[in-house]
KOLTORMAR-98074 format. One record per residue: residue in three letters; x, y, z of N, C-alpha, C in turn. Coordinates in steps of 0.2 Angstrom, whole numbers, plus 5000, padded with zeros to 4 digits. Last residue first. Example, Ala and Ser with C-alpha at 12.3 -4.5 7.8 and 13.67 -1.06 7.14 Angstrom:
BEGIN
SER506449895035506849955036506450005039;ALA506649725039506249785039506649845039;
***
This chain:
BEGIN
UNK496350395029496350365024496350375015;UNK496750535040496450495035496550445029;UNK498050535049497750485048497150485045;UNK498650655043498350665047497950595051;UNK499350605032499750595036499350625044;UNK498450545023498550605024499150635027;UNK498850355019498350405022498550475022;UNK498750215010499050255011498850305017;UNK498050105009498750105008498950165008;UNK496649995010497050055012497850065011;UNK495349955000496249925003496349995005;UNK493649885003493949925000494949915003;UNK492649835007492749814999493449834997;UNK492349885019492549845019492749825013;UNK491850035014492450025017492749945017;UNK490849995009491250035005491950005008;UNK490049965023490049945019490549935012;UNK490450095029490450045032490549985027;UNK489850215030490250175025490650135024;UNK489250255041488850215037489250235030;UNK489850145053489650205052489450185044;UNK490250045061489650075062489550135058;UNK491650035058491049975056490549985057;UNK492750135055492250145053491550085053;UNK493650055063493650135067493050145063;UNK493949935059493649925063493250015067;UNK494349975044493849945045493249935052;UNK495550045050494850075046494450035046;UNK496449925052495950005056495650045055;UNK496349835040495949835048495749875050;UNK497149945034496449915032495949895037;UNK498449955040497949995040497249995039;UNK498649835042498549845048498149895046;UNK498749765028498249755033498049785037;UNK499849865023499049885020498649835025;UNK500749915038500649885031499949885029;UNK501750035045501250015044500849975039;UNK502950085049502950015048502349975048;UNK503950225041503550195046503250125046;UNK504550285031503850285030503450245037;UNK505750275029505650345033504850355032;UNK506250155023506450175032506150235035;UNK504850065014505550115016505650145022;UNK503949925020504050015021504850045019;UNK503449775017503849805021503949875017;UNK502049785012501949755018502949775022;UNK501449965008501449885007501449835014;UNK501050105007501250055009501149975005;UNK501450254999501250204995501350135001;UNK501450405002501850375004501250315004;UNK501750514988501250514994501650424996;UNK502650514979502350574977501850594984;UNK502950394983503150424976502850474973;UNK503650284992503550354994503550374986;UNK503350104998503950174995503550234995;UNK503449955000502950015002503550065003;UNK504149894983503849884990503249944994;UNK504249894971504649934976504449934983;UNK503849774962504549814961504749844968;UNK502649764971503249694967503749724965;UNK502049854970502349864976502749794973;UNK501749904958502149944959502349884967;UNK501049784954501449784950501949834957;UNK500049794961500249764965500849754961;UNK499449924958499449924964500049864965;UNK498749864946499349934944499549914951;UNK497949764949498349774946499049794947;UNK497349784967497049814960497849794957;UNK496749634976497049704974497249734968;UNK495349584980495449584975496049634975;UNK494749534998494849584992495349554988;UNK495049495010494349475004494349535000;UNK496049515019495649575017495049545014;UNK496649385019496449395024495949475025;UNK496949365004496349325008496249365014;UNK497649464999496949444997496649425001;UNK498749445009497949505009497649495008;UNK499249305004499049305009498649365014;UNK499749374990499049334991498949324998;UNK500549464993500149484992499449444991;UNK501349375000501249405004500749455000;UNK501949294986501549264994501249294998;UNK502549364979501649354976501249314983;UNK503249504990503149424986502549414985;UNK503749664986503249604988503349554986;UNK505149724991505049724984504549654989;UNK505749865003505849785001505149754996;UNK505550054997505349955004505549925001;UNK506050195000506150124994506050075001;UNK506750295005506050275003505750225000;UNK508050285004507650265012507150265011;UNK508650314990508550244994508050245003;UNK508550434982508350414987507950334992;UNK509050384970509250444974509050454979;UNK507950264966508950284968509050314971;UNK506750334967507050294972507950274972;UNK506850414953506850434961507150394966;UNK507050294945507850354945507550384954;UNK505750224949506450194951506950234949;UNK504650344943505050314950505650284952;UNK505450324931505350394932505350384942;UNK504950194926505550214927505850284928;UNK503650204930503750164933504550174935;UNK503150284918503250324925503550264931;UNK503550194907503850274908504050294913;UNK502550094909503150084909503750134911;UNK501050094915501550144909502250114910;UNK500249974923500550044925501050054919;
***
C-alpha cells in the first residue's frame, strides 16, 4: 500500500480517534489464516497492523474495531457468509474468499 495514502488515513484517524481499532498482531493474523484457509492479502494486512478494524472511507474490520464500527471481526464475518451462502452457487468463491467489510445493509 502507497505509503502517501497510508499517511493521508492516519491524519484522518487522528482527528477522529473512535474509528481507529487496536493495531493487529502478526498472531492474530496468522491464527485467520488458519482458521479461514486463506491467504490474506498483503495491502489488507499492512493496513490492519497499523490501524486495526477502522473506518477509511467504508468501514475496514479486523479483529479489534474502533468504537463506532461495532464488534464484528473478519472471522465472524467470513463464517457468516460462508455459512448463509454454502448452498448457494457461490459457494465455492465464497469460501476462497475474506470478508471485511459489508454495505451496512449486510451485504458483504
Amino acid at each position: 500500500m502507497k505509503e502517501e495514502l497510508m499517511k493521508r488515513i492516519e491524519c484522518f484517524l487522528q482527528k477522529h480517534p473512535e474509528l481507529k481499532g487496536v493495531p493487529a498482531t502478526l498472531n492474530e493474523i496468522a491464527k485467520a489464516e488458519e482458521e479461514l484457509q486463506i491467504k490474506l492479502d498483503d495491502d489488507y494486512k499492512e493496513f490492519i497492523k497499523r490501524f486495526g478494524g477502522s473506518y477509511a472511507g467504508i468501514a475496514i474490520h479486523a479483529f479489534s474495531n474502533g468504537s463506532s464500527m461495532g464488534n464484528e471481526t473478519i472471522i465472524n464475518l467470513t463464517n457468516w457468509c460462508r455459512e448463509s451462502f454454502e448452498r448457494d452457487e457461490f459457494s465455492p468463491e465464497i469460501n476462497k474468499s475474506l470478508i471485511f467489510s459489508d454495505d451496512g445493509s449486510g451485504n458483504p
